[in-house]
C-alpha positions as CSV (number, residue, x, y, z in Angstrom):
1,X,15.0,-15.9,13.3
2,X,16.9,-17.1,10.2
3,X,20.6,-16.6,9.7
4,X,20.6,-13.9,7.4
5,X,23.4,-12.2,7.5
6,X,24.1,-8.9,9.4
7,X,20.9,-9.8,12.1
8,X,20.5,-10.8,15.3
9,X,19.9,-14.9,13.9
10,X,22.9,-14.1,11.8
11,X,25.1,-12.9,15.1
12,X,24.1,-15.7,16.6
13,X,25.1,-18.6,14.6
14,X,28.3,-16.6,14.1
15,X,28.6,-16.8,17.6
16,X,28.3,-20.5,18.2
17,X,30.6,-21.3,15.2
18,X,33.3,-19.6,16.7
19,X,33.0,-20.9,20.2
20,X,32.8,-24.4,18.7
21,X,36.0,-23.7,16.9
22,X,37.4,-22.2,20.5
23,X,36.5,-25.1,22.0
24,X,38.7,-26.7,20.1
25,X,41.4,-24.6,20.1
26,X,42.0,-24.4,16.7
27,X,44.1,-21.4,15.7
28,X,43.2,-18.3,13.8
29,X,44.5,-17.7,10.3
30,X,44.0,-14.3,9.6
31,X,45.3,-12.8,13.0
32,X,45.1,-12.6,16.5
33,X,41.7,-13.8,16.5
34,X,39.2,-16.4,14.4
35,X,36.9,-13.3,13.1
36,X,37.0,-12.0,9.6
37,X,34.9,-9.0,9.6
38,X,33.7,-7.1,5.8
39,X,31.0,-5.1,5.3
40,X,29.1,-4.4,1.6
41,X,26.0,-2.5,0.5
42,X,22.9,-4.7,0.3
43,X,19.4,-3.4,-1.7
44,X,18.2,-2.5,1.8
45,X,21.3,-0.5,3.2
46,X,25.1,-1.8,4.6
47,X,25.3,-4.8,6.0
48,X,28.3,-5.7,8.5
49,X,29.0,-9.6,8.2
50,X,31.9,-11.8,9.7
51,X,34.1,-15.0,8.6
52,X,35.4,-17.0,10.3
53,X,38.7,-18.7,9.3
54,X,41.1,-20.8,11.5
55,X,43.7,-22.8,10.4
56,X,45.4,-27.0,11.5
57,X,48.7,-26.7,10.4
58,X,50.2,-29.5,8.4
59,X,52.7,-31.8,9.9
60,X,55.2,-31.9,6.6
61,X,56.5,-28.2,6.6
62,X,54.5,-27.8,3.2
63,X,53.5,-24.5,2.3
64,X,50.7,-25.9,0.3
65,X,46.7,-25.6,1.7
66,X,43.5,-26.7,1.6
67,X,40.6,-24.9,2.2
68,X,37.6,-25.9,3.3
69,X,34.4,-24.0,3.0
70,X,31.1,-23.7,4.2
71,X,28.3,-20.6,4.8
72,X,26.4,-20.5,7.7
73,X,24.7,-17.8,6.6
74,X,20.8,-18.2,5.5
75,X,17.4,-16.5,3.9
76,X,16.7,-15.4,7.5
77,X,13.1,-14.2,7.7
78,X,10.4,-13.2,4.8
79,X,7.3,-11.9,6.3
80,X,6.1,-14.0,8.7
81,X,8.1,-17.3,7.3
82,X,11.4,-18.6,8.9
83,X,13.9,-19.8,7.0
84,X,16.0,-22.5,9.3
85,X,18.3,-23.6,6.5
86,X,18.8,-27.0,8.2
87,X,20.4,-28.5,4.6
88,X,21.3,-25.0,3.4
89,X,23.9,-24.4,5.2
90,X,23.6,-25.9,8.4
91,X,24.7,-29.2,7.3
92,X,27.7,-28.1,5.5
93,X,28.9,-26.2,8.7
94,X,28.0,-28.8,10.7
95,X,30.5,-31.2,8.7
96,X,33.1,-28.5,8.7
97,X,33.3,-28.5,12.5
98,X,33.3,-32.6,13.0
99,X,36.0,-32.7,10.2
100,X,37.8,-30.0,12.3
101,X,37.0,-31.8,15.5
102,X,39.0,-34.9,14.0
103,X,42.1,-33.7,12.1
104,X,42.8,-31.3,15.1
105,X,43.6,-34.7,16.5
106,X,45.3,-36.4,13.1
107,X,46.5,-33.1,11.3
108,X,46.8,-33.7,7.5
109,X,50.5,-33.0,5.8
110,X,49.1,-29.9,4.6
111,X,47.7,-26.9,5.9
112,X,43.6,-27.3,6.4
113,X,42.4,-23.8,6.7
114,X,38.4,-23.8,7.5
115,X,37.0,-20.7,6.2
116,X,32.7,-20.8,7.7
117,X,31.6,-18.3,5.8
118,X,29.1,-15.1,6.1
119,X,26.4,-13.5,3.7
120,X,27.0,-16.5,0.4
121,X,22.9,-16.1,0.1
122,X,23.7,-12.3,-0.5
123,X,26.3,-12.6,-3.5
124,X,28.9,-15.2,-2.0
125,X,29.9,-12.0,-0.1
126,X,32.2,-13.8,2.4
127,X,34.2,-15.7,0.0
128,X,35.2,-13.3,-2.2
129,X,36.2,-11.2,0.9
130,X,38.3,-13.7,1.9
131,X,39.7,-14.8,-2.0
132,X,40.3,-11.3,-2.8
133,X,42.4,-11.0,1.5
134,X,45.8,-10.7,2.2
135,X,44.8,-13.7,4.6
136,X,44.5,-16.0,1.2
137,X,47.3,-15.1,-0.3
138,X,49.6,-16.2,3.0
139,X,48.1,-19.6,2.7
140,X,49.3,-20.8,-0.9
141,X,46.0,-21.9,-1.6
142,X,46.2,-25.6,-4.0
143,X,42.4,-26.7,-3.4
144,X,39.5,-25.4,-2.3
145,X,36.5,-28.0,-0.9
146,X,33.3,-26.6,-0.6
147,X,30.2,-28.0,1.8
148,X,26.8,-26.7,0.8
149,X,23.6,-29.1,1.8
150,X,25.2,-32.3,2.0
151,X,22.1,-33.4,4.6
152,X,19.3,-34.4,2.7
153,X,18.8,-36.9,0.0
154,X,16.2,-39.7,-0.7
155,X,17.9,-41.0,-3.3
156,X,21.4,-41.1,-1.5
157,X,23.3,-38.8,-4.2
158,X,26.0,-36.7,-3.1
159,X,27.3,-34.8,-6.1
160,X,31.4,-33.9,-6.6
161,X,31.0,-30.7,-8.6
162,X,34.0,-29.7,-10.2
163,X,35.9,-32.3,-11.8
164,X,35.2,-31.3,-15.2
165,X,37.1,-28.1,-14.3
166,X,39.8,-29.8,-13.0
167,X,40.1,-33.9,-14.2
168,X,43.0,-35.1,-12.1
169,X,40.6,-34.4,-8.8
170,X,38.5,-37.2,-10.1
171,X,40.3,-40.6,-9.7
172,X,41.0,-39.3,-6.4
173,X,38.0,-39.1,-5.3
174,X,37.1,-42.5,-7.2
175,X,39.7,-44.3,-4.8
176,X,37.7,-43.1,-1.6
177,X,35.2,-46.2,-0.5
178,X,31.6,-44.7,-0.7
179,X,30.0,-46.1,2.8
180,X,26.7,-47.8,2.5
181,X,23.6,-45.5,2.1
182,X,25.7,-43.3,-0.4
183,X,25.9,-43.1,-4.4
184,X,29.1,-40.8,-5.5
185,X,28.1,-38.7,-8.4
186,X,29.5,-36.2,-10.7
187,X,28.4,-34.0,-12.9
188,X,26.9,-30.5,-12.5
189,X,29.7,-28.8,-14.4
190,X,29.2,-28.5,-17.7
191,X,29.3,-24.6,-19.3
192,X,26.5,-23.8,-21.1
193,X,24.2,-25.6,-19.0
194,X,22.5,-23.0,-17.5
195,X,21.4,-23.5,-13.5
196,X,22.1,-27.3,-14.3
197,X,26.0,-25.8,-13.7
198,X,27.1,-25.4,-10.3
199,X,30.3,-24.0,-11.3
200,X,29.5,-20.7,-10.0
201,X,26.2,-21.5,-7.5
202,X,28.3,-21.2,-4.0
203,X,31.4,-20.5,-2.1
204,X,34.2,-22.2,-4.2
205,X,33.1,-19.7,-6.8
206,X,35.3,-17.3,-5.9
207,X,38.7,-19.8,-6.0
208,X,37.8,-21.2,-9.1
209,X,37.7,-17.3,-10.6
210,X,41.4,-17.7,-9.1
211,X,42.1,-20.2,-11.0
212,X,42.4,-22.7,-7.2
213,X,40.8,-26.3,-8.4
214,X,37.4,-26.8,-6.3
215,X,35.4,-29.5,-5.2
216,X,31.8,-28.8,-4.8
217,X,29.6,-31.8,-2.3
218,X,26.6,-30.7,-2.2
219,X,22.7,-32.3,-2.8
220,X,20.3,-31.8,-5.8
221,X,17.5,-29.5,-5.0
222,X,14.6,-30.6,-2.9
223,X,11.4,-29.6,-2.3
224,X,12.9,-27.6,1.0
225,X,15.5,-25.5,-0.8
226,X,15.2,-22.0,-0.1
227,X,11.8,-22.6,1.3
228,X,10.8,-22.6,4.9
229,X,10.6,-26.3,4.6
230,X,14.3,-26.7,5.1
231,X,13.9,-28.0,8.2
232,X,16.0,-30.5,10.8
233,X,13.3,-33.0,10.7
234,X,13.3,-33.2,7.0
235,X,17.2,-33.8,6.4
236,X,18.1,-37.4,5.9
237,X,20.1,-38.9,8.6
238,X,21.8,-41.9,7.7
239,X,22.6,-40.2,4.4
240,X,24.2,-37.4,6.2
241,X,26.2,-39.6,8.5
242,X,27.6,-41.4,5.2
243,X,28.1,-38.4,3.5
244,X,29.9,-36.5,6.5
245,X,32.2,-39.7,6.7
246,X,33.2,-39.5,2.9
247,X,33.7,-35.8,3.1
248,X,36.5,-36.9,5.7
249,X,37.9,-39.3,3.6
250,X,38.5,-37.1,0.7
251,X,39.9,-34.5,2.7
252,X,42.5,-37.0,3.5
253,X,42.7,-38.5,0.4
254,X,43.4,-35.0,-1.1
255,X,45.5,-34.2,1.3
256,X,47.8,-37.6,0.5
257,X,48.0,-36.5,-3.5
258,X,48.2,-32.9,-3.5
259,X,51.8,-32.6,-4.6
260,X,51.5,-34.3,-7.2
261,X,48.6,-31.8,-8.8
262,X,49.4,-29.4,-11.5
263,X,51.0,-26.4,-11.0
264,X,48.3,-23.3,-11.6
């Protein structure tokens, strides 16, 4: 059915984002439990759409925190045509939970809130819901990481969006080892660039508006974006693998030089 937001496909990938996160016992951050619920007004009527947003808390009594983003929201269905989304977002949840699964384990010195996201093909509904929360504004937010299709790539690329914004992000992620199968690139930034900028094309949108310095991995579009052709058996494997392991590795790597950021 699609994951669009506020249907049945939408419910359900809700649903089995939050009982991986239960499964791994990671606690909520906005409340007793890991749901986020907002509603808004969509062309054909209300639509009622949840976050999800848990929180590892950081082993150095910091009050600084990183989030990290990803929508699991898609186009849902169009006529008779299914949308799967399997790069967009699928891929970027998918790393959100195995980054999860491993610092729940090995907690970073700051706070790593994981904010999976509702209803970003509808507006980047979610994240603004969740910038503009009370929930937000508890954490002391210093960076935001944002996943969206970091699955499929022939040519091995993942892009770091957001450096141009904010230049001392970018030797850090310059000292984190690129594994095999995966080119580092940059770029995608630049105002007055048109849809060449990704500055405001998904979730960290919202933080950057804040003024909270983003980095944006995603892919360059392929022939399956926002087509029914986004498909599991079209993603890239090894290239997802390598880029799921770097992800990791700048989350930590982040995590080891945030004090030393400016002061927004």
């Amino acid at each position: 059915m699609g994951r669009r937001a506020g249907t049945d496909g939408g419910r359900m990938a809700l649903q089995y984002v939050e009982s991986q996160m239960a499964d791994m016992h990671l606690q909520p951050a906005c409340g007793d439990n890991l749901r986020q619920p907002f509603s808004f007004e969509a062309r054909s009527g209300p639509v009622d759409a949840t976050n999800l947003i848990a929180v590892i808390p950081g082993t150095s009594g910091s009050t600084g925190t990183i989030v990290l983003s990803a929508h699991f929201d898609h186009l849902g269905q169009r006529g008779t045509d299914v949308f799967n989304g399997a790069d967009d977002n699928a891929s970027g949840t998918a790393t959100l939970l195995e980054v999860a699964r491993v610092l729940k384990e090995a907690p970073l010195e700051h706070n790593l809130v994981l904010a999976a996201v509702d209803a970003e093909e509808m507006g980047l509904r979610g994240a603004r819901y969740f910038v503009a929360s009370d929930c937000f504004d508890r954490w002391d937010v210093g960076l935001n990481i944002n996943l969206d299709m970091v699955s499929r790539s022939d040519a091995g690329e993942l892009y770091a969006s957001g450096t141009r914004h904010y230049p001392f992000l970018r030797p850090v992620l310059e000292s984190v080892e690129s594994p095999e199968g995966l080119t580092l690139m940059f770029g995608h930034d630049e105002p007055g660039t048109g849809s060449d900028d990704w500055t405001n094309a998904s979730d960290h949108a919202p933080f950057h508006a804040e003024g909270v310095p983003f980095v944006y991995f995603g892919v360059e579009d392929h022939a399956g974006y926002h087509n029914p052709a986004d498909d599991f058996s079209d993603i890239t494997p090894e290239f997802f693998v390598s880029a799921a392991g770097y992800i990791l590795d700048a989350v930590r790597s982040m995590d080891a030089a945030m004090d030393d950021f400016p002061q927004r």
